[in-house]
C-alpha positions as CSV (number, residue, x, y, z in Angstrom):
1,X,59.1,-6.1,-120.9
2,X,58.9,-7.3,-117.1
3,X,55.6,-6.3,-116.7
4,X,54.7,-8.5,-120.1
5,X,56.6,-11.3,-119.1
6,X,54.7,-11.8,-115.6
7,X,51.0,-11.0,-117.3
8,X,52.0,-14.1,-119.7
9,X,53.1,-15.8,-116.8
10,X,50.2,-15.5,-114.9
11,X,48.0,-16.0,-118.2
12,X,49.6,-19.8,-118.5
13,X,49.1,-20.8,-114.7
14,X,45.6,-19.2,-115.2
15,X,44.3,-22.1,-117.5
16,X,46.0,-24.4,-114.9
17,X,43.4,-23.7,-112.3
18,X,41.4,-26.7,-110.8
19,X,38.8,-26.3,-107.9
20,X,37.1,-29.1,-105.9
21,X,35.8,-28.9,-102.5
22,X,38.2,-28.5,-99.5
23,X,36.6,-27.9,-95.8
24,X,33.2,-27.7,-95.1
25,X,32.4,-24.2,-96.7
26,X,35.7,-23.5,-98.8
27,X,36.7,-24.4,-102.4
28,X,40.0,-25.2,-102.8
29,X,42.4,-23.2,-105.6
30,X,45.1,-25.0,-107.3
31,X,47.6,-23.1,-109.5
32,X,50.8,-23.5,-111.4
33,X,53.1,-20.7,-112.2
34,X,55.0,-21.1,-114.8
35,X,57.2,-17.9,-117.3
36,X,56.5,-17.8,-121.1
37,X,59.5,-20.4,-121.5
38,X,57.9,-23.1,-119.0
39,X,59.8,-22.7,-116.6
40,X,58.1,-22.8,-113.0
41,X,58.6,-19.9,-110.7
42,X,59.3,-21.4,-107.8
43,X,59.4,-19.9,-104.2
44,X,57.8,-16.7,-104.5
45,X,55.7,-14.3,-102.6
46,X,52.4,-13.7,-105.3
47,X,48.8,-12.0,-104.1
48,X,45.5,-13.2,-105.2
49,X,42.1,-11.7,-104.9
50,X,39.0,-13.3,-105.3
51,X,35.5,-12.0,-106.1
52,X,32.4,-13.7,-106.4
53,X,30.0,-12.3,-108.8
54,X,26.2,-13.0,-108.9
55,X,23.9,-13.2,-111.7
56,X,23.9,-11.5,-115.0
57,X,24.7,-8.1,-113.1
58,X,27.2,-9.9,-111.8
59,X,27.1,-8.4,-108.9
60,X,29.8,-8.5,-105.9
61,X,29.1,-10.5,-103.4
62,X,31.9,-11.4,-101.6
63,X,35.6,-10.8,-102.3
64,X,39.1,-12.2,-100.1
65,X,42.6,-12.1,-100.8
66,X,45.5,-15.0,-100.0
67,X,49.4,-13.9,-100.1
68,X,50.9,-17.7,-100.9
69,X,54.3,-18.6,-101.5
70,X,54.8,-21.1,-104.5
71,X,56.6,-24.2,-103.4
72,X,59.3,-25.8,-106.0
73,X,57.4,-26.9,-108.0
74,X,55.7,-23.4,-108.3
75,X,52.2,-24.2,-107.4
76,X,50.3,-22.3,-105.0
77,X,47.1,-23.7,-103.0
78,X,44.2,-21.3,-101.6
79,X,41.1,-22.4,-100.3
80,X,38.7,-19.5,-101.7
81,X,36.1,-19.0,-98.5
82,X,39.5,-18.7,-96.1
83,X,41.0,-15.6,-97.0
84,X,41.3,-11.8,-95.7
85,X,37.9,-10.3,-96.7
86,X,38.5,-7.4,-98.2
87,X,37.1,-3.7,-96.6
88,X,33.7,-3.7,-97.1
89,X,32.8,-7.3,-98.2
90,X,30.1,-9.1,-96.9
91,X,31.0,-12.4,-94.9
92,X,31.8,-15.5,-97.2
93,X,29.1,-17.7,-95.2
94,X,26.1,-15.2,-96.5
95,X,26.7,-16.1,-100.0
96,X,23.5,-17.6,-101.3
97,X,24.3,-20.3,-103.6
98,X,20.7,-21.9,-104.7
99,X,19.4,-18.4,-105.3
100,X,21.2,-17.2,-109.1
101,X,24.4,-18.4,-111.0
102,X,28.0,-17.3,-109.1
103,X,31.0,-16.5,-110.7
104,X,34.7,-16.4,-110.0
105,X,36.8,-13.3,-110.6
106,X,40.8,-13.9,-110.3
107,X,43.0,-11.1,-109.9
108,X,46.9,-11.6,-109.4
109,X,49.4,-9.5,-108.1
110,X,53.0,-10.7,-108.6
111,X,54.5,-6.8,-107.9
112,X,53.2,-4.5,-110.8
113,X,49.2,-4.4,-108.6
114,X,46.1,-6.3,-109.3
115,X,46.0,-7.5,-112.4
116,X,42.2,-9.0,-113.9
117,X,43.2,-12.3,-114.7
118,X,39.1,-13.1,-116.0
119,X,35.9,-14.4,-115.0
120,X,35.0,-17.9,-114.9
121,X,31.0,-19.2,-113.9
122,X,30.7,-21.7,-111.3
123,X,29.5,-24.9,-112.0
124,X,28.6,-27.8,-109.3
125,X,31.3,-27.6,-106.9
126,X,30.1,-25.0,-104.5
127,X,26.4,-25.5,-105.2
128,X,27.2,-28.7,-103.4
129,X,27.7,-26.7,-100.4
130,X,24.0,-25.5,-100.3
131,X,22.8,-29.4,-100.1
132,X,24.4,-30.1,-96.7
133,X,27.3,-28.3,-95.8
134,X,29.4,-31.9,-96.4
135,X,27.2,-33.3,-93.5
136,X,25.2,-35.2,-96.1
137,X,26.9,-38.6,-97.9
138,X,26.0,-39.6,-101.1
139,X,26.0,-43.1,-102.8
140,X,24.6,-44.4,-105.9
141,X,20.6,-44.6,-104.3
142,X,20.8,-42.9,-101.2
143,X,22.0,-39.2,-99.2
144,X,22.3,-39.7,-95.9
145,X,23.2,-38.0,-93.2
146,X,24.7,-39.7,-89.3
147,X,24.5,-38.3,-86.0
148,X,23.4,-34.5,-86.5
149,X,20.1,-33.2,-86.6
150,X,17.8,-31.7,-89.4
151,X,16.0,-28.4,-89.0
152,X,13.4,-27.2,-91.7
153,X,12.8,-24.0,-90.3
154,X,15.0,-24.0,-87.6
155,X,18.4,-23.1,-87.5
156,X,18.7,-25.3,-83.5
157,X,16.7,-28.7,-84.2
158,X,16.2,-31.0,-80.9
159,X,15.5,-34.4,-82.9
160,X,16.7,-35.8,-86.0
161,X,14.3,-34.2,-88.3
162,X,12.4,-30.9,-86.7
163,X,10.1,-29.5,-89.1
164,X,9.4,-25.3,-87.7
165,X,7.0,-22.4,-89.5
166,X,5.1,-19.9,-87.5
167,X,1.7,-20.8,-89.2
168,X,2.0,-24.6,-90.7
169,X,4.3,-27.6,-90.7
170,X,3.2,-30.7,-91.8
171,X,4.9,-33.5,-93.7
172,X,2.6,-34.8,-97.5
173,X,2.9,-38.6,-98.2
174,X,2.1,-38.9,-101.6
175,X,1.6,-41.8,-104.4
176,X,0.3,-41.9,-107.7
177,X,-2.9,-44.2,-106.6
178,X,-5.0,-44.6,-104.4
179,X,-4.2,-48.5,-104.2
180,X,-0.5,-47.7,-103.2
181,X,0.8,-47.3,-100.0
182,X,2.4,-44.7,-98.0
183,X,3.4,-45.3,-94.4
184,X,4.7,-44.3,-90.9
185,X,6.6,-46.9,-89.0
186,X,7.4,-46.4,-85.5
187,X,10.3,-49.1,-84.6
188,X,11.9,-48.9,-81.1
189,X,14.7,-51.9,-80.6
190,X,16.1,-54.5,-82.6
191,X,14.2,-56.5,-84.8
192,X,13.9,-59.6,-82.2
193,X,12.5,-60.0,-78.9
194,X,8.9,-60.0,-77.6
195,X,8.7,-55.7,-77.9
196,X,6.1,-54.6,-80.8
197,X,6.9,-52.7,-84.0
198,X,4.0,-50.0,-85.1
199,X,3.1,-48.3,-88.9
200,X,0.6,-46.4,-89.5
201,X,-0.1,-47.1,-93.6
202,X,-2.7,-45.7,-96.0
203,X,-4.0,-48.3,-98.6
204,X,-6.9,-48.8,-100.4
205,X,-8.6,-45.6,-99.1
206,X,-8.2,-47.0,-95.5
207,X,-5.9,-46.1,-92.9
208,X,-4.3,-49.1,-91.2
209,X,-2.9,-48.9,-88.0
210,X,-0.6,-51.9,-87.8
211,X,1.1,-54.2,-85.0
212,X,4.5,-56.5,-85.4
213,X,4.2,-58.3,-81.8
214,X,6.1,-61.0,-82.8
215,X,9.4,-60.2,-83.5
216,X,10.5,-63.8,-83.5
217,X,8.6,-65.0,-86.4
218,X,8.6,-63.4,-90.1
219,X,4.3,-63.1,-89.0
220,X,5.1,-59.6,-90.2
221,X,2.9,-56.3,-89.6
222,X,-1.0,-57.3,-88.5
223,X,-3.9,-55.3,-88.9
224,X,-5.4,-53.9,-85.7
225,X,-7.7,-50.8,-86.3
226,X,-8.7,-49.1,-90.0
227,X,-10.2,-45.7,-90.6
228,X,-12.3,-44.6,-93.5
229,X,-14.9,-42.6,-94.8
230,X,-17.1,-45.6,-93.1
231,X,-16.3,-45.1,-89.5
232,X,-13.7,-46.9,-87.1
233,X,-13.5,-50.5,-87.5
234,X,-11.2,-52.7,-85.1
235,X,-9.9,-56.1,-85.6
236,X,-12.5,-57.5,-83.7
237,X,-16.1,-56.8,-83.1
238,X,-18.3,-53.9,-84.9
239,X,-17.0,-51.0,-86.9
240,X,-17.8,-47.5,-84.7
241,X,-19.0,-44.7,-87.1
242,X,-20.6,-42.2,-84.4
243,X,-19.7,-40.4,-81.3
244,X,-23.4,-39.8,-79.8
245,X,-24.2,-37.3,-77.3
246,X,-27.4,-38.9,-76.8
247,X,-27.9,-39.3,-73.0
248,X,-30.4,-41.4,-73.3
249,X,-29.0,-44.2,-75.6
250,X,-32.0,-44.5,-77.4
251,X,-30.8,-45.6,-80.3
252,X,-29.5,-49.1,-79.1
253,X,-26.8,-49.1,-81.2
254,X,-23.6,-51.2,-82.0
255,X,-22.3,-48.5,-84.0
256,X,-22.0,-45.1,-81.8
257,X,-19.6,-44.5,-78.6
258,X,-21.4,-42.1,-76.1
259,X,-19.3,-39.1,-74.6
260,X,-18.7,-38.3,-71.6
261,X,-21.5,-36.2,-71.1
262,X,-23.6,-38.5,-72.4
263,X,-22.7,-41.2,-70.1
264,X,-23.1,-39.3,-67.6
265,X,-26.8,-38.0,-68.7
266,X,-27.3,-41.6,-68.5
267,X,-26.0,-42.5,-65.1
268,X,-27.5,-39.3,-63.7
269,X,-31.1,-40.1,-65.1
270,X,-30.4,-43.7,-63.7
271,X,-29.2,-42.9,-60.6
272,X,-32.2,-40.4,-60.4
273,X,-34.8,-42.8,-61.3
274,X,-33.2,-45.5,-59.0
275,X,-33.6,-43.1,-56.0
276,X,-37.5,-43.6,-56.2
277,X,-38.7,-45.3,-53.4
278,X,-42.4,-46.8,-52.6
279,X,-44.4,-48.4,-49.9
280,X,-47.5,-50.5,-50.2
281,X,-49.8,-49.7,-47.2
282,X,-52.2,-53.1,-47.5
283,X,-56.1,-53.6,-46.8
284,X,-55.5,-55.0,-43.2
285,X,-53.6,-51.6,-42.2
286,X,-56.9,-49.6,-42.6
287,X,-58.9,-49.1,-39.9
288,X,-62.6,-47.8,-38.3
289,X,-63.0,-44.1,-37.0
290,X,-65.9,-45.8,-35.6
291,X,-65.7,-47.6,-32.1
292,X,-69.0,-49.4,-32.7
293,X,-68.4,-50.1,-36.6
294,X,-66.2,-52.9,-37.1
295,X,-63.8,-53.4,-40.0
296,X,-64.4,-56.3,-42.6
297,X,-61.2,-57.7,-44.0
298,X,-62.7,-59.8,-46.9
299,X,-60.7,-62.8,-48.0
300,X,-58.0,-63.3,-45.5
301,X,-57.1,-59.7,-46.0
302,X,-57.6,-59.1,-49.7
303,X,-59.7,-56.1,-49.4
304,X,-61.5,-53.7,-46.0
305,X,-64.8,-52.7,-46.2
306,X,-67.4,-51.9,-43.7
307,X,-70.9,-53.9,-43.5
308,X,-72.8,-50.6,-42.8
309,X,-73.0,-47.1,-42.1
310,X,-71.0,-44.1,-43.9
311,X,-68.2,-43.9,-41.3
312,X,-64.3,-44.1,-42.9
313,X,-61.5,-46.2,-43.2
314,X,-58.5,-44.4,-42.1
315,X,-54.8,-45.6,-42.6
316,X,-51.5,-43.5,-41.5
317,X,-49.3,-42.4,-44.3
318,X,-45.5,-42.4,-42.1
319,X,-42.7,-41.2,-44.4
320,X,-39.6,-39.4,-43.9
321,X,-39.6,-35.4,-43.0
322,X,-38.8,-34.0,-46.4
323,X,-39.6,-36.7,-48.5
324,X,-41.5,-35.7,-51.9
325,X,-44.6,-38.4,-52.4
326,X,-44.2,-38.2,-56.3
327,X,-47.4,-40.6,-56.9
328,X,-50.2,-42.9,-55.1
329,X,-52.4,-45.2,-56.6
330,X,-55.4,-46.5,-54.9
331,X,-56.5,-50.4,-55.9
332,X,-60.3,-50.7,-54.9
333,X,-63.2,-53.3,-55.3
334,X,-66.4,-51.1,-57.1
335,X,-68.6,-53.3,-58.9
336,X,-71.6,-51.2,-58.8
337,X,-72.7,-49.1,-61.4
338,X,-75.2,-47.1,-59.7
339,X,-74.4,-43.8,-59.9
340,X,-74.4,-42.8,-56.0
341,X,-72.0,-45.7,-54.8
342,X,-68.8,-44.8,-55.5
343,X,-65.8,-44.8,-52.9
344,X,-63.9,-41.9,-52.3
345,X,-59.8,-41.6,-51.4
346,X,-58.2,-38.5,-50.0
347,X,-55.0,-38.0,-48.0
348,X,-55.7,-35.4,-45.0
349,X,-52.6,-33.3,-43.2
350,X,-53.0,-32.3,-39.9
351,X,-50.5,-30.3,-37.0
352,X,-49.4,-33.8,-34.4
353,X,-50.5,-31.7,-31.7
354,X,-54.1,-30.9,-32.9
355,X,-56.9,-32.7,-34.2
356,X,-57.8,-30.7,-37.0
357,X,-56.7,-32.0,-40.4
358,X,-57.1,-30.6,-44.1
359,X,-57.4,-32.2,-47.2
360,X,-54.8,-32.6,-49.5
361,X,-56.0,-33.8,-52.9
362,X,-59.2,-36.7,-53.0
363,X,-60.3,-39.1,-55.8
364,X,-63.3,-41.0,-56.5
365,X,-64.1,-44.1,-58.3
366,X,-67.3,-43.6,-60.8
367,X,-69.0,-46.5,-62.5
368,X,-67.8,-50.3,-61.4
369,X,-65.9,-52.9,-62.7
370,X,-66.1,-56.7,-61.8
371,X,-62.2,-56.7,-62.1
372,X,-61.7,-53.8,-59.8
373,X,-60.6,-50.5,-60.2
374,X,-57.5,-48.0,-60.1
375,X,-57.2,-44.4,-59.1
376,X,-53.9,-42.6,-59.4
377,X,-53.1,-39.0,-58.5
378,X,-49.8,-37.8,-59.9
379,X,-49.5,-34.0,-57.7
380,X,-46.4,-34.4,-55.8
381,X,-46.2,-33.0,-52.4
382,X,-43.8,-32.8,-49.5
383,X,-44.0,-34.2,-45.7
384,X,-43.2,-31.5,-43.5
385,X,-42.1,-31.6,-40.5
386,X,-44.3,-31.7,-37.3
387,X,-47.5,-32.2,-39.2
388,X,-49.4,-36.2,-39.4
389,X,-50.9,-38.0,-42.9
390,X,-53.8,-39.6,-42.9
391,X,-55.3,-41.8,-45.8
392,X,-59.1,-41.9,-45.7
393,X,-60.9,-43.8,-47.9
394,X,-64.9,-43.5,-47.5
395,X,-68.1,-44.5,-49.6
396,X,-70.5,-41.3,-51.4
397,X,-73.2,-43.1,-50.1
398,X,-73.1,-46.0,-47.5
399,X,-71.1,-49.5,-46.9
400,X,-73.1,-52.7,-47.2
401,X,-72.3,-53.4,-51.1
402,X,-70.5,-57.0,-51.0
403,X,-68.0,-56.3,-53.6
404,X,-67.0,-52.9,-52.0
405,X,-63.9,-51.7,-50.4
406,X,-59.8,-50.7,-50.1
407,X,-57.5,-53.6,-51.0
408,X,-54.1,-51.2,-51.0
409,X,-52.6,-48.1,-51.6
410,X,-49.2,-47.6,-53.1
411,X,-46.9,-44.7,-52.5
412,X,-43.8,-43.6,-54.7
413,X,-42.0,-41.0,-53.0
414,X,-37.8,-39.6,-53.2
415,X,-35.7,-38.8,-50.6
């Protein structure tokens, strides 16, 4: 009859149970004992296991038991999550909530051993546990959470929110339509002073990247720089859709940003071309290989001929040892068409300490023209070192035509 008495005891404070969350990870228990007449047991030594089933197989998942005392007013107060695991259990803090439905299993010893006192399914209360562990706060629009760091991923975040996955983290804005806005904004200080505000904001199929630099005012957030499926486009000046590797900016355009490589293509090739050099060696410098043949230098200068004979006009050709003559063009007077007066140009190379030269390259003019005439020879070659140039310029025939002769030669040459 003792045995029955304490079972029917235990029934009634059984249906007195309330649970609500206690600590961080705990439940809290709360019981009332009471006999089979109502009358509270008050002061006693009772044992309580708990087990926490999972899923349909309910299935053990943790179990602890508390050895409370009831005060006077026979209630007891156990905080399930707290207790003496028992041999074998796995640890309360590997229970995972979110993953099935839990249930509680009560079993009360009050002298006679463990008595099954039923199984009851949780409900909200320690799901709650798996939405923040208490560090989130609720209110009627908002969970928030104050001064501790959120890791998705990451069991040790460094900053507020730290998103970790070996292969991909990102973070997807998304709206119903494409004329809706999501944003980014990147405040640092209070909302007054003369520091900027920044957002980043997708709208209208552009993405805005936005400035508040007037914290002062209510001006609000200004548009600096949009991107789209058009290109770059700044505030000010062109929209830049390109960036051209074209090194030679041929394209003129408003629209395309060279790289680096292509800029420097371009200064290379400028530098380059700007490193060509030339000399003008005029009529007046030519002169006779002839003692007894004097040099004609017709209109102050304009152009040298001789007034007879076959002999040559000779001018020196003084560059720098090393220097690579790249072109020379030869301006003549020809205004005869006859077919055996025709001048001739050549530049000779000879050793300074000898008087035997070679010819490099020659020309010759063929035909005439009132207008005069223009012979270019585009064969570079080098000046070498201990070795004299000579330019020579001679007629086929023989001097004595009026409208004859050398007005200058020009020389393009690099260093």
């Amino acid at each position: 009859m003792n045995y029955l008495y304490k079972i029917t005891t235990i029934l009634i404070f059984g249906i007195s149970v309330l649970f609500s969350i206690a600590h961080a990870q705990s439940i809290n228990y709360k019981a009332v004992v009471k006999d089979v007449n109502g009358t509270l047991i008050s002061n006693d030594l009772i044992q309580v296991q708990f087990n926490i089933l999972k899923g349909v197989a309910q299935t053990n998942v943790y179990s602890e038991t508390h050895t409370p005392t009831t005060d006077d007013n026979g209630i007891i107060i156990v905080n399930i999550g707290e207790g003496t695991p028992t041999s074998g259990s796995p640890t309360y803090n590997t229970i995972d909530w979110a993953s099935d439905s839990h249930f509680l299993q009560v079993l009360i010893n009050i002298g006679d051993g463990l008595v099954d006192m039923g199984t009851t399914e949780f409900k909200a209360v320690p799901y709650a546990i798996t939405s923040g562990d208490k560090s989130w706060e609720s209110e009627i629009d908002n969970v928030h959470v104050i001064s501790k760091n959120v890791g998705i991923g990451t069991s040790a975040p460094t900053e507020l929110l730290e998103i970790n996955d070996a292969d991909s983290a990102g973070i997807k804005l998304v709206v119903p339509s494409f004329s809706d806005r999501s944003k980014i904004e990147f405040r640092n200080g209070a909302e007054t002073g003369s520091h900027s505000f920044y957002k980043i904001e997708n709208r209208n199929d552009f993405l805005r990247f936005e400035i508040d630099s007037d914290l002062t005012t209510a001006t609000g957030y200004e548009n600096l720089m949009t991107l789209s499926y058009l290109g770059l486009g700044l505030q000010n000046g062109t929209r830049i859709n390109e960036f051209s590797t074209d090194g030679t900016f041929a394209d003129n355009s408003d629209n395309k940003v060279p790289t680096e490589q292509a800029v420097k293509e371009y200064v290379d090739s400028a530098v380059s071309a700007s490193s060509e050099k030339n000399i003008v060696i005029p009529a007046v410098a030519f002169t006779s290989n002839q003692a007894l043949t004097f040099v004609n230098y017709v209109n102050f200068g304009a152009f040298a001929q001789k007034t007879s004979s076959n002999g040559f006009l000779v001018a020196p050709l003084t560059l720098p040892q090393g220097a690579t003559v790249t072109s020379m063009t030869f301006y003549l007077r020809d205004s005869s068409n006859a077919s055996n007066v025709n001048l001739q140009c050549a530049v000779l190379s000879g050793i300074q300490t000898t008087s035997i030269f070679s010819i490099l390259f020659s020309t010759s003019t063929f035909g005439g023209s009132s207008s005069g005439m223009t012979l270019t020879h585009n064969t570079p070659f080098t000046i070498e070192s201990n070795r004299q140039y000579i330019i020579r310029v001679t007629p086929t025939s023989t001097w004595g035509t009026a409208d004859f002769g050398i007005c200058s030669v020009k020389v393009t040459y690099t260093e």
